[in-house]
Backbone as a printed PyTorch tensor [residue, N CA C, xyz], in Angstrom:
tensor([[[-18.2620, -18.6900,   9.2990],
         [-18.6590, -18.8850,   7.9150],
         [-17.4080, -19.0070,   7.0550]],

        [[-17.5560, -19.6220,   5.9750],
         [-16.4330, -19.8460,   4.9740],
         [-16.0380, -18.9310,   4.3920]],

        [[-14.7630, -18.3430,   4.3550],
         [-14.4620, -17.4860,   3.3850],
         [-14.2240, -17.4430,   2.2010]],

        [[-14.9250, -18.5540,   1.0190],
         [-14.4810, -18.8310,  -0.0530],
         [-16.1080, -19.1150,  -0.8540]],

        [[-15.7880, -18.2650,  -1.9480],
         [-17.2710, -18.8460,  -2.5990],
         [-16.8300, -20.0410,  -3.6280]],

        [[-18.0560, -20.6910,  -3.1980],
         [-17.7150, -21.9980,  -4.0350],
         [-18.1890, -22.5140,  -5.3650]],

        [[-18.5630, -21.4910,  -6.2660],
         [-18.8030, -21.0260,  -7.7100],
         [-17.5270, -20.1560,  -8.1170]],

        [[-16.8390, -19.3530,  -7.5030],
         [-15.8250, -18.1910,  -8.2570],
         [-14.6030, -18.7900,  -7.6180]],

        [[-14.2810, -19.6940,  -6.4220],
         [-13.6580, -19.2870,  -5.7300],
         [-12.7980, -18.3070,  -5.3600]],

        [[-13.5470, -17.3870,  -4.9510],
         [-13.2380, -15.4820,  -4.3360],
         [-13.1050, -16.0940,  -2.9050]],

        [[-11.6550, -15.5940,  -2.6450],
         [-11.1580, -15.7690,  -0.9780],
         [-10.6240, -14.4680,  -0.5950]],

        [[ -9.9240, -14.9230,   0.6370],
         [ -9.5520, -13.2010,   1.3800],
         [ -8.3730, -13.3100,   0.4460]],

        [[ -8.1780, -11.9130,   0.2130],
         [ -6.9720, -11.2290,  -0.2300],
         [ -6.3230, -10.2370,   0.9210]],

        [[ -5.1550,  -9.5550,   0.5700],
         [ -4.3370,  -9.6810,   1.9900],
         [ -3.6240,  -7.9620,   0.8850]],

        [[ -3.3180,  -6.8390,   1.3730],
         [ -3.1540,  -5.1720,   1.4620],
         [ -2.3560,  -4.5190,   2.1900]],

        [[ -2.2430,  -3.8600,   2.1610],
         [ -2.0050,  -1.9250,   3.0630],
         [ -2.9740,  -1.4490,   3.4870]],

        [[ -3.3860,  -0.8980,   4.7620],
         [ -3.1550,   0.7440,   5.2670],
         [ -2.4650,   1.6730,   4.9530]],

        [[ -3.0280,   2.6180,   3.9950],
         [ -2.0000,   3.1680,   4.0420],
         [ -2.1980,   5.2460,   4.6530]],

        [[ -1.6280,   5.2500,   5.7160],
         [ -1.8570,   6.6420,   6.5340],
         [ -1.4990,   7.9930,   5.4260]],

        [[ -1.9060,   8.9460,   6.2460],
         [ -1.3860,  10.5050,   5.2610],
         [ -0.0180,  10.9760,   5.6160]],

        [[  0.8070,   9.4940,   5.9310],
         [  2.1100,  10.0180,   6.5150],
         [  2.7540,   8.7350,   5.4210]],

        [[  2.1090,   7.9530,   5.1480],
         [  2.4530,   7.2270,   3.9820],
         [  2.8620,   5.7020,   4.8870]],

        [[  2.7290,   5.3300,   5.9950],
         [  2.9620,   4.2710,   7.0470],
         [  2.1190,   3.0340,   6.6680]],

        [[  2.3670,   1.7820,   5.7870],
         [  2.0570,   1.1260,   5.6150],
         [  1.6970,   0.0610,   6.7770]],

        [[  0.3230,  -0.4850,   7.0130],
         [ -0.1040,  -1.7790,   7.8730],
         [ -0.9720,  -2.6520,   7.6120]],

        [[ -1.1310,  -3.7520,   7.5820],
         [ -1.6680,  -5.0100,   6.7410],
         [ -2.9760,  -4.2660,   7.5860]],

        [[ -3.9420,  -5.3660,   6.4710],
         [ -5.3680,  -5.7060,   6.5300],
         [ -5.5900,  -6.5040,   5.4080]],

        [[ -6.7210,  -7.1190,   5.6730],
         [ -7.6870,  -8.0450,   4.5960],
         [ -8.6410,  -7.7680,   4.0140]],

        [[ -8.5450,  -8.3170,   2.6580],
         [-10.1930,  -7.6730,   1.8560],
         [-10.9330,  -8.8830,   1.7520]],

        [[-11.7910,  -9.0400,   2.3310],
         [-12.9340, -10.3620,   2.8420],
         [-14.1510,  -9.7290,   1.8090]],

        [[-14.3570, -10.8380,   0.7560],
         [-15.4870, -10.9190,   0.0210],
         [-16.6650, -10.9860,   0.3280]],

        [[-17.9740, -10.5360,   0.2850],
         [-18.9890, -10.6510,   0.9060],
         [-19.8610, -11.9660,   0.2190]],

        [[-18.9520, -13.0550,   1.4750],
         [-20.3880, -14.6790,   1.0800],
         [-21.4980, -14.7690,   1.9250]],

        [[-22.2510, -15.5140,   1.5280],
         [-24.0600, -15.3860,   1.9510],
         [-23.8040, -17.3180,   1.6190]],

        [[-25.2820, -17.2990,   2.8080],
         [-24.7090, -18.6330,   2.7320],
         [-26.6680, -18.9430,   2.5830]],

        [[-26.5140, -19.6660,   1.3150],
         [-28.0320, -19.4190,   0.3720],
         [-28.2900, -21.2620,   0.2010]],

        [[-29.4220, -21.2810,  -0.0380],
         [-30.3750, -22.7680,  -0.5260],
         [-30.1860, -22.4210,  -2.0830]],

        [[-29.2790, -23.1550,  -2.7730],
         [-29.7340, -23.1590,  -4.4690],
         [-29.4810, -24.1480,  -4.9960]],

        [[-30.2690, -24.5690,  -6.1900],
         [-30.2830, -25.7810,  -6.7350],
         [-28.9050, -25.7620,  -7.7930]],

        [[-28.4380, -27.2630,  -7.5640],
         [-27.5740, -27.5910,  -8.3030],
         [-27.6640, -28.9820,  -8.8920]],

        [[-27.5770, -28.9000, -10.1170],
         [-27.6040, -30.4330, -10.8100],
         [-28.7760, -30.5090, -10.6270]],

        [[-30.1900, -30.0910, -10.4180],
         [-31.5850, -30.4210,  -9.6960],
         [-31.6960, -30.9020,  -8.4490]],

        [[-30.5640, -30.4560,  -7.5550],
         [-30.8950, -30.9480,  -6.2690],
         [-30.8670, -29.2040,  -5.2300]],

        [[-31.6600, -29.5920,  -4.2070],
         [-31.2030, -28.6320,  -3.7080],
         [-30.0950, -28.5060,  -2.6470]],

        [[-29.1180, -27.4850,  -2.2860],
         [-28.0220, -27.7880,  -1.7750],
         [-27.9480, -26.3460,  -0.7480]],

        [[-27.5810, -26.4070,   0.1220],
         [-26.7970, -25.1960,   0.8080],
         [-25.1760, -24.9220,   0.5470]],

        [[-25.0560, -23.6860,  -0.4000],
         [-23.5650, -23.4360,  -0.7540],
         [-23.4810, -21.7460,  -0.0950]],

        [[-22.3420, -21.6030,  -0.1090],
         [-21.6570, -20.5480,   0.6040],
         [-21.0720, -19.4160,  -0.5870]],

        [[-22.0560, -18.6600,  -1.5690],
         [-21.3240, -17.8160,  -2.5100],
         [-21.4110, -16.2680,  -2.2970]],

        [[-20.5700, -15.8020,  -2.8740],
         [-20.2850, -13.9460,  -3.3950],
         [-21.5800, -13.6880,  -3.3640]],

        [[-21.7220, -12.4780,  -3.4950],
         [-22.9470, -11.6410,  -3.5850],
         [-22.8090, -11.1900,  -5.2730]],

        [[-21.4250, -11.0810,  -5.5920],
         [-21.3970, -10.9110,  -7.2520],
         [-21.9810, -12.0100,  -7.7390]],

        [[-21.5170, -13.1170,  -7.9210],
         [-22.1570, -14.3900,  -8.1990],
         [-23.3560, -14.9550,  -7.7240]],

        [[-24.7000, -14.0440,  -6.8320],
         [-25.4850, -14.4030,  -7.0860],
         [-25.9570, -12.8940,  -7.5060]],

        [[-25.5240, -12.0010,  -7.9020],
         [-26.0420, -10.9080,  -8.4740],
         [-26.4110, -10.7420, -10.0610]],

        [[-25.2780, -12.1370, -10.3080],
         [-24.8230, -12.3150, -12.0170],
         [-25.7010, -13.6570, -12.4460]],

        [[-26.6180, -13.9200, -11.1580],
         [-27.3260, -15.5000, -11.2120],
         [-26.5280, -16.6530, -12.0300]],

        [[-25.4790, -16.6780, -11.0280],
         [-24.5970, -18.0820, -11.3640],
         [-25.3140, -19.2930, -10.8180]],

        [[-25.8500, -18.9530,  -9.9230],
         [-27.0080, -20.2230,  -9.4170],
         [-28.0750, -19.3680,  -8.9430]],

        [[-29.1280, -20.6720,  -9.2210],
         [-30.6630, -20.4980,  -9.1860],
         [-30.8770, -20.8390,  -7.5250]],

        [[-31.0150, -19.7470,  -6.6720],
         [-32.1200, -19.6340,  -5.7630],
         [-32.8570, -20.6580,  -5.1090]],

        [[-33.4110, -21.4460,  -4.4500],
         [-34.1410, -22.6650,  -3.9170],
         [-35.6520, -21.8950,  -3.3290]],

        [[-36.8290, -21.8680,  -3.8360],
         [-37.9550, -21.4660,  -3.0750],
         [-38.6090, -22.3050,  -1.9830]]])
């Protein structure tokens, strides 16, 4: 699946580990996309968005 929503574009962002000894080690913060039927322009489309952005109904849903 895509890691990019394609309303916000929200992608991975890139961090620390960081231990109780203070030892820094990468990891990634991966956005949670859903990959939904919603209409755009009046068509319906399959797009790949955030869960914020359909929480905030940036797009309408497809029934």
């Amino acid at each position: 699946m895509a890691s990019r929503c394609e309303i916000c574009n929200k992608e991975i962002s890139f961090g620390c580990n960081v231990s109780h000894s203070h030892k820094k080690t990468n990891r990634t913060f991966k956005p949670n996309i859903q990959k939904i039927r919603a209409k755009i322009n009046g068509k319906i489309k399959k797009v790949n968005i955030c869960t914020k952005c359909l929480k905030a109904n940036k797009v309408t849903k497809a029934v």
